[in-house]
DOMAR-329814 format. One record per residue (C-alpha): y, z negated, x; residue in three letters. Coordinates in pm, 1 decimal. Each point is the difference from the previous one (the first is absolute). Layout:
BEGIN
{yy=Y zz=Z xx=X residu=ALA};
...
% end
This chain:
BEGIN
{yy=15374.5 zz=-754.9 xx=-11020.4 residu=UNK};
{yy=171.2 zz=252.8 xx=241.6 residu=UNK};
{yy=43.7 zz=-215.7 xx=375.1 residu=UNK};
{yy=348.3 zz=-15.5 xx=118.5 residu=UNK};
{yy=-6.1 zz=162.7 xx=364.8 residu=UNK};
{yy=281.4 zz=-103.9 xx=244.9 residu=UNK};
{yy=82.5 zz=80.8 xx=351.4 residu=UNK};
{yy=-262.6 zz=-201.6 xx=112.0 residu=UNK};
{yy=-262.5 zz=131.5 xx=-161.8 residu=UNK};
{yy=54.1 zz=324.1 xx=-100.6 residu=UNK};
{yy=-164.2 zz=181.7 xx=323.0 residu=UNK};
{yy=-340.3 zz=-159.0 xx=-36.1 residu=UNK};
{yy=2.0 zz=63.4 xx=-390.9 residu=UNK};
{yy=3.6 zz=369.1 xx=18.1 residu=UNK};
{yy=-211.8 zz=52.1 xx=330.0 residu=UNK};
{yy=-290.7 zz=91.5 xx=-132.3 residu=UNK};
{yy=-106.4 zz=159.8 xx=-340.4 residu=UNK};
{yy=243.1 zz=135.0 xx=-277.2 residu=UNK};
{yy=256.6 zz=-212.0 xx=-87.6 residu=UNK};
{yy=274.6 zz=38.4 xx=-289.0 residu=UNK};
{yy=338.8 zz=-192.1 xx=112.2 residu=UNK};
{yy=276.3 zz=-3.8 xx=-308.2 residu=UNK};
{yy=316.0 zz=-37.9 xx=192.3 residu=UNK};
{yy=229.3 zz=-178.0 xx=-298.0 residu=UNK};
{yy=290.7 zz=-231.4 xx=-116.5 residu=UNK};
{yy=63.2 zz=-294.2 xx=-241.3 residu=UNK};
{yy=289.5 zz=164.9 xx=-99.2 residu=UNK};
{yy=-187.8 zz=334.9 xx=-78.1 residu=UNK};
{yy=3.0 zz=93.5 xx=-323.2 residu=UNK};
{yy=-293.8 zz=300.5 xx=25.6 residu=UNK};
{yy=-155.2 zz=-236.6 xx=274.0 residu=UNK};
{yy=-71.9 zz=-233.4 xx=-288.1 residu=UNK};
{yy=-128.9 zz=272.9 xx=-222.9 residu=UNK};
{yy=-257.1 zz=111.1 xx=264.8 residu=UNK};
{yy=-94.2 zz=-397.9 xx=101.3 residu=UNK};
{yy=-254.6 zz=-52.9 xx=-271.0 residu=UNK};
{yy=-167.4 zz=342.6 xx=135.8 residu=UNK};
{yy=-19.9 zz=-94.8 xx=329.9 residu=UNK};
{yy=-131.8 zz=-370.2 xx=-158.9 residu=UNK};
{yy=-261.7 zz=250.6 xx=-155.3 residu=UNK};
{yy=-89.5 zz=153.4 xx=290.5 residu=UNK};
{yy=-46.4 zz=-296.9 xx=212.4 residu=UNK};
{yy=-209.8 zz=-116.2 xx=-185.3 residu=UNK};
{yy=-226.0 zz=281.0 xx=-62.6 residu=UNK};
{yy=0.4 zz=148.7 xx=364.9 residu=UNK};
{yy=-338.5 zz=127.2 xx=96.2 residu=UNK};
{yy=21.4 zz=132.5 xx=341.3 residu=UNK};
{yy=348.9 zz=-29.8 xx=56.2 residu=UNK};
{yy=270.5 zz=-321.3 xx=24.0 residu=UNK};
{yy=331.4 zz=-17.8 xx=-138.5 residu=UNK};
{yy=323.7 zz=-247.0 xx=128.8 residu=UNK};
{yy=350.2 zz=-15.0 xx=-57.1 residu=UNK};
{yy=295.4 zz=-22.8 xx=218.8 residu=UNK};
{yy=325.8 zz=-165.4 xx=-114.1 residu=UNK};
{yy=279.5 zz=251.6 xx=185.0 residu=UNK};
{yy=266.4 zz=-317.5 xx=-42.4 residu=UNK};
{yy=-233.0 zz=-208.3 xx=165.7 residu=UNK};
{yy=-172.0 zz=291.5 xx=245.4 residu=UNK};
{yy=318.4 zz=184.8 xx=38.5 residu=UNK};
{yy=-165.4 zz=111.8 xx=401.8 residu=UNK};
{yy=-308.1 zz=154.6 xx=-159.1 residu=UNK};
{yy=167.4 zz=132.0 xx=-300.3 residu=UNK};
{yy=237.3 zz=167.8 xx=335.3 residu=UNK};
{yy=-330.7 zz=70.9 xx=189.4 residu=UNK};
{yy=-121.8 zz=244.3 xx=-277.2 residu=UNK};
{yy=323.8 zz=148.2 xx=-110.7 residu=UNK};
{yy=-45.4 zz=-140.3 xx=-349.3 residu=UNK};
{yy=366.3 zz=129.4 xx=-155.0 residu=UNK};
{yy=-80.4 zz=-63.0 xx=-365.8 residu=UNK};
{yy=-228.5 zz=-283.9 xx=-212.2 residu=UNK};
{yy=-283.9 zz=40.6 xx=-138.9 residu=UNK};
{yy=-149.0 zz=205.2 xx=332.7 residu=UNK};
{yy=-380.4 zz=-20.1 xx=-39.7 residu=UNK};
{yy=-165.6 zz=51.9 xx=376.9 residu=UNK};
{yy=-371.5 zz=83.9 xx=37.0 residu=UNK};
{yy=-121.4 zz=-73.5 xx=387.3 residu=UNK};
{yy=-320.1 zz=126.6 xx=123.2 residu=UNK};
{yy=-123.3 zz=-221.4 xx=277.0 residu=UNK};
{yy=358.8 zz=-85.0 xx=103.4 residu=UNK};
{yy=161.6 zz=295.8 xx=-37.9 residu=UNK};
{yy=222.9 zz=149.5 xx=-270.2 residu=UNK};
{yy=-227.2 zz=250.1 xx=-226.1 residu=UNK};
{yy=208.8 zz=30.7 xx=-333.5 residu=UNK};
{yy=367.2 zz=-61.3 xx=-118.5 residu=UNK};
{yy=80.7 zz=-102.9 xx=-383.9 residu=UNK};
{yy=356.6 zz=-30.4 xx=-126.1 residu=UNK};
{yy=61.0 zz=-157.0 xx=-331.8 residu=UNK};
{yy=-178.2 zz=-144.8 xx=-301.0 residu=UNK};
{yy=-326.0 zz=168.3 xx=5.3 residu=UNK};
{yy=-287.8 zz=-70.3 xx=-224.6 residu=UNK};
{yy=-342.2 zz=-164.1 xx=73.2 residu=UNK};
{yy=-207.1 zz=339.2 xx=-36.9 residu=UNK};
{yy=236.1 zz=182.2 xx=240.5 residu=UNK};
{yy=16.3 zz=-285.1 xx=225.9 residu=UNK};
{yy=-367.9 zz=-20.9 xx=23.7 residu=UNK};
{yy=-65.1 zz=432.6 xx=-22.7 residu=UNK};
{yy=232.5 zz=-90.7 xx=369.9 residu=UNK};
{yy=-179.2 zz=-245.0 xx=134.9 residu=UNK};
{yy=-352.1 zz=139.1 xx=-85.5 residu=UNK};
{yy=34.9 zz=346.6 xx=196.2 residu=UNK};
{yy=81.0 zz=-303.7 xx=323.8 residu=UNK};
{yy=-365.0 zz=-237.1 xx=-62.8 residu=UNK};
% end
């Protein structure tokens, strides 16, 4: 299961590696298409980690990297932003991303 990050520990979850953060709602209707993906990819990461961040409940990260729409998918590279995707994505593409990052 995907971690929930929050302002606490956010920083020191994406400082080093790649890391997928899905920046979502509860009240999301395409975030809840995409959740059982990013379920899938948690649990099949292989060189790579994937959280979530709640924007209701991290509304100063969700601020922090601009995120203006729900589902946005970020891929960090040792703490810094390497890829941006917007929207319900699937797995393959997701991982095609993340794969050109590990």
């Amino acid at each position: 299961m995907a971690e929930h990050l929050t302002e606490n520990n956010f920083n020191s979850a994406i400082q080093s590696g790649v890391t997928l953060v899905d920046f979502f709602a509860t009240w999301c209707g395409p975030c809840k298409m995409l959740s059982p993906v990013i379920e899938e990819l948690a649990a099949e990461a292989s060189g790579f980690s994937v959280y979530k961040v709640d924007i209701d409940e991290c509304e100063d990260l969700a601020m922090d990297y601009s995120v203006m729409s729900v589902p946005t998918l970020i891929i960090f590279k040792d703490g810094e932003e390497a890829e941006r995707l917007i929207g319900v994505r699937s797995k393959a593409d997701i991982l095609n991303v993340i794969q050109s990052f590990v």
